[in-house]
Phi, psi and omega in degrees: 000175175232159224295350164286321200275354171292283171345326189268000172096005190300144191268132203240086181276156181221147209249151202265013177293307208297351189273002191241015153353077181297142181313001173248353181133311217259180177254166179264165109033100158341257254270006161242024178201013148113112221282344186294298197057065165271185184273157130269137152275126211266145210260097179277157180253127178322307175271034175232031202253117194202107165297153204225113184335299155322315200290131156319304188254148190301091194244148177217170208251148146214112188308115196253135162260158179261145185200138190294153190309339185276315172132014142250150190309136178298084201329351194259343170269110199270000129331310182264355177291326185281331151330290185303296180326337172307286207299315171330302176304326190264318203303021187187043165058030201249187208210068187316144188217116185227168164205136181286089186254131170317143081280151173181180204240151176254159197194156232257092203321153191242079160302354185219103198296325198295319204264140171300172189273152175223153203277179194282157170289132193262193226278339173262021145100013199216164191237135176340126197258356187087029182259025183269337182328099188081343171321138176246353145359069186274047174259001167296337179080010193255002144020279166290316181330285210285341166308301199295337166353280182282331185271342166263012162286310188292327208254349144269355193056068192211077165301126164254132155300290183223152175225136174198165192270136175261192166301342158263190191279125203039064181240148196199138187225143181225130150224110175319167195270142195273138176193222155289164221275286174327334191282280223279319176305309187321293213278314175327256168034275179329294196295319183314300222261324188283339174287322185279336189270300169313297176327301197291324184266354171246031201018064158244167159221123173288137167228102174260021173279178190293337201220024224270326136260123170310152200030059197212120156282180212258199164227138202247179189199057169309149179229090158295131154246164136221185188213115151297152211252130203283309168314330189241335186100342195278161164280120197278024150283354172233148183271196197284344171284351200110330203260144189310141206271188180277326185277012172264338195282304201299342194302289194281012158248021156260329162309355202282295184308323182261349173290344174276309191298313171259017181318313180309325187286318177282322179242070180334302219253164181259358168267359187265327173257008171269013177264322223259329202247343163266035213275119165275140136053026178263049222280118158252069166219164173236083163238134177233155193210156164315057180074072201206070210268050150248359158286128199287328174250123173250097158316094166289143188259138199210180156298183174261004155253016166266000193305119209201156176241132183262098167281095190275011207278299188316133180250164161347286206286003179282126194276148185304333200280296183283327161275356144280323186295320203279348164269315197278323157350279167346284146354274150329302172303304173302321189292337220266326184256042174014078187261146177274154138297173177262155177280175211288137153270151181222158154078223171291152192209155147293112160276126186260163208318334178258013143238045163278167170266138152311124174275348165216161180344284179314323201266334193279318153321304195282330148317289197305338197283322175295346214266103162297321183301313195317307190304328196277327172291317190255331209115115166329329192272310184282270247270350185259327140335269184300357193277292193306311170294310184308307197290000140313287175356262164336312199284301167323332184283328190278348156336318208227163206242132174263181182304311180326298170323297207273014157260333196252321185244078163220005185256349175287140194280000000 
């Protein structure tokens, strides 16, 4: 809208289909989002109003909640779904304390989807061969990309920690600064979207999705938690020695419980498991250990006041929003139902059967449909919702006959 009628309070309604939108255009069925499609308003938070760095001309962004016309948040929003979950948490005097790390690949405009992605030519005329890993090297040329980068992160107030070239070919990980769990679904969110608008103006493409090359690993999108006592500040994962609590055990076994049941929530896309069942450091299991990144769940080793849980499942392509609220969720259920965890696994492991994961869209579907916790966490109305825009996805996707197919079996008898 423009910046007068913002300014002037004018109110900006949305019809309540689009939040169950599929990526491809389409809607699920009127009846899961109300036969009517009646509005929402959508409501900006003051503190998420961001002139934009990038634009030629003066434009600005504000990060919005949708809250039904009476003034409550809307179950289809998994803003506000990650809200409530906040809330859940001060209701019993705790805090979630997160942190997001990014991956993704910058890559070479693809104009033709049939082809693979290749990385941009760097400055000695040749293109990354996947010998980079940790490299402080700028012969890749993206140099300028990422100086504007780092200047439109200061000029969002998008503190960064660590920046690095990752393990695949022009694959690169950011990791935000840990803080609230809302600040930080905002801030993924932001940074996702100012990397693809920079990218675009240096003639590249940021790519997030979870797979994007074979024998390649994928990009992930880790979830540090810890929970803090809201009154003292401390991390209640630790007792007054230092040492981990009964409520550190329950944190994770209550994620233990919900990662199978919420596997759909972490892993959107049907390219999200091609990360997941080809795991470079990808793990689809809910098993957790001790500095141990074949475990879906990791205690990184810290002091004991950094003491945090790594939810590794979630990939690049999960929206932040919704895969945090759905690990602290988790979280939250365990500490409340005092769930014991399994024990810790180290070194090479099995997974057993009952903390394997679903491996592919349809069976991850079919897990949330079944799943009483999900309905008991988010709501019968978002999760059969969201059941209904993915499984559009999905159907589309089985539209179509890949390269694969028609290379390896048409030749068959």
């Amino acid at each position: 809208m423009t910046a007068e009628g913002f300014l002037e309070g004018r109110r900006l309604q949305l019809a309540r289909g689009v939040l169950l939108q599929c990526i491809m255009g389409g809607y699920p069925a009127a009846r899961f989002y109300g036969s009517d499609d009646g509005d929402l308003a959508l409501v900006a938070d003051p503190a998420q109003i961001h002139r934009l760095p990038w634009s030629d001309e003066p434009r600005a962004l504000a990060i919005c909640d949708a809250d039904e016309l009476t003034g409550e948040g809307s179950n289809l929003s998994t803003r506000g779904q990650l809200k409530k979950v906040i809330a859940r948490y001060a209701a019993r005097g705790l805090a979630p304390v997160v942190a997001t790390e990014l991956e993704f690949f910058v890559f070479a405009p693809n104009t033709d989807p049939t082809q693979p992605f290749q990385p941009p030519v760097g400055l000695d005329g040749r293109r990354e061969d996947g010998h980079s890993a940790f490299s402080i090297s700028s012969n890749n040329g993206l140099r300028p990309f990422f100086s504007e980068v780092y200047k439109c992160m200061a000029a969002l107030d998008l503190p960064r920690d660590t920046f690095m070239h990752e393990m695949g070919v022009s694959q690169f990980e950011i990791n935000l600064l840990h803080g609230d769990p809302l600040l930080l679904a905002d801030q993924t969110f932001l940074f996702k979207h100012l990397l693809k608008e920079v990218a675009l103006k240096h003639g590249l493409t940021v790519v997030c999705m979870a797979k994007p090359l074979a024998h390649t690993p994928g990009s992930s999108m880790h979830i540090h938690q810890s929970v803090v006592d809201i009154n003292s500040g401390k991390n209640v994962f630790n007792d007054a020695d230092g040492q981990p609590t009964a409520m550190f055990r329950h944190f994770i076994g209550g994620q233990q419980a919900g990662m199978a049941d919420f596997t759909a929530l972490f892993a959107p896309n049907v390219n999200s498991y091609q990360r997941l069942c080809h795991p470079f450091a990808s793990p689809n299991n809910a098993c957790w250990s001790h500095d141990n990144r074949a475990a879906g769940l990791r205690i990184p080793a810290s002091s004991p006041v950094a003491r945090r849980v790594e939810n590794r499942l979630p990939g690049a392509d999960a929206n932040p929003y919704l895969a945090i609220a759905a690990s602290l969720a988790a979280g939250l259920y365990g500490i409340e139902h005092e769930l014991e965890p399994t024990a810790a696994i180290q070194g090479e492991f099995e997974v057993p059967d009952n903390l394997s994961l679903p491996c592919t869209l349809h069976a991850a579907l079919e897990r949330l449909k079944r799943s009483q916790l999900a309905k008991e966490l988010f709501g019968k109305e978002f999760i059969e919702g969201y059941i209904a825009s993915k499984t559009m996805e999905l159907t589309s996707f089985f539209d179509e006959i890949t390269p694969w197919e028609r290379r390896v079996l048409a030749a068959q008898a």
